[in-house]
C-alpha positions as CSV (number, residue, x, y, z in Angstrom):
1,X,-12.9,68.9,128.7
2,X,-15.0,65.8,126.6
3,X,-11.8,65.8,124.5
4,X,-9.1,65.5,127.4
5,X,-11.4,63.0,128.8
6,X,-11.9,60.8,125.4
7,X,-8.9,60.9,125.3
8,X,-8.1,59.0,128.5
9,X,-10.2,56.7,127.9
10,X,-9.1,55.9,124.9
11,X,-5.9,55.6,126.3
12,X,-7.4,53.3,129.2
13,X,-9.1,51.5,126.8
14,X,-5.9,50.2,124.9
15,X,-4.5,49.6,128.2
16,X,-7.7,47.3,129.1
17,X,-7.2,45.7,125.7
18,X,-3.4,44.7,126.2
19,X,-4.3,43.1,129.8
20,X,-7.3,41.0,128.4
21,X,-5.3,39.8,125.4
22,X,-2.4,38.6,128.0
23,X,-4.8,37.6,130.6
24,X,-6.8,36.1,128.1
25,X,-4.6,33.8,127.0
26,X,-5.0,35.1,123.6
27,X,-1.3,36.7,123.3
28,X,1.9,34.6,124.5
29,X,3.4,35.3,127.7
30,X,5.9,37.3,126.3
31,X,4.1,39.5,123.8
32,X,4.3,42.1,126.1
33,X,8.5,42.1,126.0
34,X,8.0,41.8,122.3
35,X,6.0,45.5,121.8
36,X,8.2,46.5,124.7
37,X,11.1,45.6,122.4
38,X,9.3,47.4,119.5
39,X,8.6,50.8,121.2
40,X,12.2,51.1,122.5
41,X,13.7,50.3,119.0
42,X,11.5,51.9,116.8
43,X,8.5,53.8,117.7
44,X,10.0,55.7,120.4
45,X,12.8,56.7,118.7
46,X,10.8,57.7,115.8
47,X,8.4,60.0,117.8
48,X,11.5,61.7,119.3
49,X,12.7,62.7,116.1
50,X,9.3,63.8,114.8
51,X,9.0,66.0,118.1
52,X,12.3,67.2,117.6
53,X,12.0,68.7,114.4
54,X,9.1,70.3,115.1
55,X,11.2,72.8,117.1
56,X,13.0,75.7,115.2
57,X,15.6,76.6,118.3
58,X,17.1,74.4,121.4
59,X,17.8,76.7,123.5
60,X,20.0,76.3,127.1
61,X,16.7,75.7,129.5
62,X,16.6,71.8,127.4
63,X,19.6,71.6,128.8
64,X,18.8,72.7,132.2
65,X,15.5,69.9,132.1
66,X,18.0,67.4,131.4
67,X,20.0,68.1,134.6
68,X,16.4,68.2,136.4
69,X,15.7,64.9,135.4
70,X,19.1,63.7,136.5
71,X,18.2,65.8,140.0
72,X,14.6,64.4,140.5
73,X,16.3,60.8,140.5
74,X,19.0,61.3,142.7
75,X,17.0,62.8,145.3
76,X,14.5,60.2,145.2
77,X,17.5,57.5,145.6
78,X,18.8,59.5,148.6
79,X,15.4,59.5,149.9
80,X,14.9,56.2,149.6
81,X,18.1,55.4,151.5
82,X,17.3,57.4,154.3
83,X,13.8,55.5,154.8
84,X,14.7,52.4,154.6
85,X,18.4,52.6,156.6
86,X,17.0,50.1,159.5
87,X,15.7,48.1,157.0
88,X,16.6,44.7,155.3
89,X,18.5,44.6,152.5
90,X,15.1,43.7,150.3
91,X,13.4,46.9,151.3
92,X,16.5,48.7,150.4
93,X,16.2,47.6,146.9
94,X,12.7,48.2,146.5
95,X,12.6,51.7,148.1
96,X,15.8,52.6,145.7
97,X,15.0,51.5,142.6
98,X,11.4,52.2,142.6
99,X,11.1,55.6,144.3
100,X,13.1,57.3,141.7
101,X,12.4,56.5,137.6
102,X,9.9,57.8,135.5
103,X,8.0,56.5,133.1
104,X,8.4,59.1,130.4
105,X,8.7,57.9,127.0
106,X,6.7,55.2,127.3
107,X,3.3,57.1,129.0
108,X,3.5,60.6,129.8
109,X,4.5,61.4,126.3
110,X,1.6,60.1,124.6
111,X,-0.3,62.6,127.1
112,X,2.1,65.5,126.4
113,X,1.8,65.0,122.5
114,X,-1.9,64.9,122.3
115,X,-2.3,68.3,124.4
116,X,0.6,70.1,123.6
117,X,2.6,72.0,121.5
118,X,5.7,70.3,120.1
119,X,7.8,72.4,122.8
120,X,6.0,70.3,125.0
121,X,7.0,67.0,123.5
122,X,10.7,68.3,123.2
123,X,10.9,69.1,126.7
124,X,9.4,66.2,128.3
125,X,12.2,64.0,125.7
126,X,15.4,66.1,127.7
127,X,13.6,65.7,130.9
128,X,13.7,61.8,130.2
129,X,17.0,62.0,129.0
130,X,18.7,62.6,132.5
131,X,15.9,60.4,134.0
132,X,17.3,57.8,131.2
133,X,20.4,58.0,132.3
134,X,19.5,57.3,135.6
135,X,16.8,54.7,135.3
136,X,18.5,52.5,132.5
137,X,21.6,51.9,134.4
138,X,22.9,54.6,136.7
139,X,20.5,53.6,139.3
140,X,21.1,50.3,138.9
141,X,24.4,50.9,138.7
142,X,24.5,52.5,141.9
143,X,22.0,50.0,144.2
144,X,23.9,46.9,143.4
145,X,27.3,48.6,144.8
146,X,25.5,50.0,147.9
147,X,23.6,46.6,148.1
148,X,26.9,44.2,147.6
149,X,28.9,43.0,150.2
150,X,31.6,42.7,147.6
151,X,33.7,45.5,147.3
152,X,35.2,45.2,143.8
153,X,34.6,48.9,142.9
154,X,32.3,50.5,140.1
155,X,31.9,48.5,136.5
156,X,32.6,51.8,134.1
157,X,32.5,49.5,131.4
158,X,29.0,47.6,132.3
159,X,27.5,51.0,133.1
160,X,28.7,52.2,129.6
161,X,27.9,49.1,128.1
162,X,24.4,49.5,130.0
163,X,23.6,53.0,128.6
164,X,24.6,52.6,125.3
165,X,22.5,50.1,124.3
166,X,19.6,52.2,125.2
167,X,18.5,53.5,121.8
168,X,16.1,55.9,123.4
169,X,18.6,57.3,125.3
170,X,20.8,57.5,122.3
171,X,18.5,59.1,119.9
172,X,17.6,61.9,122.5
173,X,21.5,62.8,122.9
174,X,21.7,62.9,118.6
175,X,18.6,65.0,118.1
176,X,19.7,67.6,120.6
177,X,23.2,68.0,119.3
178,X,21.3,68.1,115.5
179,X,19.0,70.6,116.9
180,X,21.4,72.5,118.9
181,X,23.6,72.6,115.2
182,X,20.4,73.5,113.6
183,X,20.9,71.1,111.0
184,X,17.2,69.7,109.6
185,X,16.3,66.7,108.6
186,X,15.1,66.6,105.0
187,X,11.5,66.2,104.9
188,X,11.2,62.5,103.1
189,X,13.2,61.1,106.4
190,X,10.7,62.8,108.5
191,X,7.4,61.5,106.1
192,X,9.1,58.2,106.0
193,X,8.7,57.7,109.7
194,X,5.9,59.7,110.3
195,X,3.6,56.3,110.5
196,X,6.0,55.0,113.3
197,X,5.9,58.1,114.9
198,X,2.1,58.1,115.1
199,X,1.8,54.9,116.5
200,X,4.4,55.2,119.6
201,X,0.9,56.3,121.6
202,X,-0.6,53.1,120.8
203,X,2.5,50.7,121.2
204,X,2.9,52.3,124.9
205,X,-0.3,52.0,125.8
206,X,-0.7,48.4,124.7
207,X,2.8,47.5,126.2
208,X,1.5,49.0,129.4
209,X,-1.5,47.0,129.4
210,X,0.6,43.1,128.3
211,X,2.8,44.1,131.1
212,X,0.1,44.7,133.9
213,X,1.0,42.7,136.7
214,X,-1.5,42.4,139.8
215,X,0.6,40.0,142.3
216,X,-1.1,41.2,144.9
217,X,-0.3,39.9,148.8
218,X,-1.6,41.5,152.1
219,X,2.2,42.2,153.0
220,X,2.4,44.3,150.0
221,X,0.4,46.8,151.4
222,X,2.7,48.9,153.6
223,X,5.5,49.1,151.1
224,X,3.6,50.0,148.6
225,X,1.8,52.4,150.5
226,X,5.3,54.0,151.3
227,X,6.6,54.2,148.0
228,X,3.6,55.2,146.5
229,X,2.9,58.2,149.0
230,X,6.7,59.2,148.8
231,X,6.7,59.6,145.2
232,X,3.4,61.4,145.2
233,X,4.7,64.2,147.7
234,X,7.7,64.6,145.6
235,X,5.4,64.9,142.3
236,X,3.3,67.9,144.3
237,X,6.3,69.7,145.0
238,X,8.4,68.8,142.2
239,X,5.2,69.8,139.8
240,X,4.5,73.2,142.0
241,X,8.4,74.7,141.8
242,X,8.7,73.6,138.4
243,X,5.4,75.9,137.1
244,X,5.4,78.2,139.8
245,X,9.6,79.0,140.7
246,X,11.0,77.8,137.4
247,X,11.8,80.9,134.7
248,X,10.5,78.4,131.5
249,X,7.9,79.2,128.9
250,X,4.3,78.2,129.6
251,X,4.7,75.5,127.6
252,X,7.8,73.9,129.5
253,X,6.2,74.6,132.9
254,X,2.9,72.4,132.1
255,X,5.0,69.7,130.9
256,X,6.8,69.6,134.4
257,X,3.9,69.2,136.1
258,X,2.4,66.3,133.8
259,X,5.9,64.6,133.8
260,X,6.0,65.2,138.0
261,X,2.8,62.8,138.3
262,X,4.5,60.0,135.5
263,X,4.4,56.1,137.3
264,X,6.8,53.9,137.9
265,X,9.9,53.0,135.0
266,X,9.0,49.5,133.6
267,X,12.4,48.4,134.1
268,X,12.5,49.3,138.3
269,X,10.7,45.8,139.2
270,X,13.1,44.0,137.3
271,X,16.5,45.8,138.5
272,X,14.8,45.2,142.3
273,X,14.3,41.7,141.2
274,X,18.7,41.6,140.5
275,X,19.2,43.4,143.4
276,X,17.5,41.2,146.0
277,X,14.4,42.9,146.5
278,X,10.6,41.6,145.5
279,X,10.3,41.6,142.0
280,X,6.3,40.9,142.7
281,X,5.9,44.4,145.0
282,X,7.8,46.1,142.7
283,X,5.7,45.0,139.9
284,X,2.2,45.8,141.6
285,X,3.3,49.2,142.9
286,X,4.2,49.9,139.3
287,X,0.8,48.7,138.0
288,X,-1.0,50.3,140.7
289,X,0.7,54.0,140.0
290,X,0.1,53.4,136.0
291,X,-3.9,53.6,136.7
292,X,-3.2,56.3,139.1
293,X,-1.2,58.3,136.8
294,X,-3.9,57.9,133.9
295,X,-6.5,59.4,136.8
296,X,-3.6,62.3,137.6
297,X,-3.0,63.5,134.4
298,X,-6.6,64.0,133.7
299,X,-7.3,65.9,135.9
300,X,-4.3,67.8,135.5
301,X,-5.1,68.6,131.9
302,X,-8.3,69.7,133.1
303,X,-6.9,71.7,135.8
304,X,-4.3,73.5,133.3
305,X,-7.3,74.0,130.8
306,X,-5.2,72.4,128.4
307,X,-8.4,70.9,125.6
């Protein structure tokens, strides 16, 4: 238990770091876009292919956790429709793009690798990869034609554009077909970007804390309140089908449940910003369920006995 809980503080503690060095003053405003720009590009990327060939066989249940991920956000996105059908076309936004998206690769996989087996790791990767899908331009994708009042049809070609440029996204899809193929990296690739690797959990946390935005208003409340209690229900039952119902390893299951609790995507505030909504809410319901989700997943390593 002392070493699940060292552990989130010491993941707190970079987060604390990050916010006093943009708050500060001491980092420019945009040093947090800058590390933002490094984990997607390079320590993310890295860490995925570390995880990935850790793990002797792929078998067809990755698969299946990418098609949950693609599930979880969809549902969300209907749910959030459904709430907010009386509502203006600002709510709209924010309940869509902020009810669904998780914030995988960027927090929950620091947890998942530091308690874990690499199974873990690997499974939590194809679970983003359908949430990727969704949450780096599919969702997007989808608000801004359900939010226009011009009818000019679907942009294939901007949605393409959108999720090809998500190297994430891309190295995911190439490490599962490698693995799948069972070809193996040679080992020098692997020691050669091992250092990257090991510092994804230290770029994420320190992104997390540059980005931290407390805009706080009294009319935030009720939204956030909303969203915040919407996605939690979901994480319960999301978290208790996928370790009680689902037919996965132990492993797999216990990686549901941490990736059930993750917070908000960093991109959701902006996309509600482009698609009308509040760009402030957004942005302090996704700080506000970071520091829940570092409380969450404490516990739940604690509850699963995983130290």
């Amino acid at each position: 238990m002392t070493t699940v809980l060292l552990t989130a503080f010491s993941f707190m503690l970079i987060i604390l770091i990050g916010a006093y060095l943009h708050m500060g003053g001491i980092l420019p405003e945009n040093a947090g876009d800058v590390v933002k720009r490094i984990l997607i590009n390079v320590t993310l990327p890295c860490a995925i292919i570390v995880n990935f060939s850790k793990i002797e066989v792929v078998g067809a249940e990755m698969l299946a956790l990418t098609v949950l991920g693609i599930a979880a956000n969809v549902i969300m996105i209907a749910v959030g429709i459904v709430i907010t059908k009386k509502k203006s076309r600002e709510a709209k936004a924010l309940h869509i793009l902020c009810l669904p998206a998780y914030n995988i690769g960027a927090f929950c996989l620091p947890f998942v690798q530091s308690f874990l087996p690499a199974m873990g790791s690997v499974a939590a990767c194809m679970f983003d990869v359908g949430n990727s899908v969704m949450c780096t331009g599919a969702t997007y994708a989808f608000a801004s034609e359900y939010l226009s009042d011009n009818k000019d049809g679907f942009d294939v070609g901007s949605f393409a554009k959108r999720l090809l440029s998500s190297m994430p996204l891309i190295t995911y899809v190439l490490m599962f077909i490698l693995s799948v193929a069972r070809f193996r990296l040679p080992k020098p690739v692997l020691t050669l970007i091992a250092p990257m690797a090991a510092a994804n959990t230290f770029t994420a946390m320190l992104m997390i804390g540059l980005l931290l935005r407390f805009e706080f208003q009294r009319n935030y409340i009720g939204d956030i309140c909303r969203i915040l209690g919407v996605r939690h229900v979901a994480a319960i039952v999301t978290a208790l089908a996928g370790y009680y119902l689902l037919p996965f390893d132990i492993v797999i299951r216990r990686t549901l449940v941490l990736v059930s609790f993750a917070p908000i995507s960093a991109v959701a505030p902006a996309y509600t910003g482009m698609c009308g909504g509040d760009e402030g809410k957004a942005s302090a319901a996704n700080s506000i369920s970071i520091l829940l989700s570092v409380i969450e997943l404490t516990f739940l390593l604690i509850i699963m006995k995983l130290y």
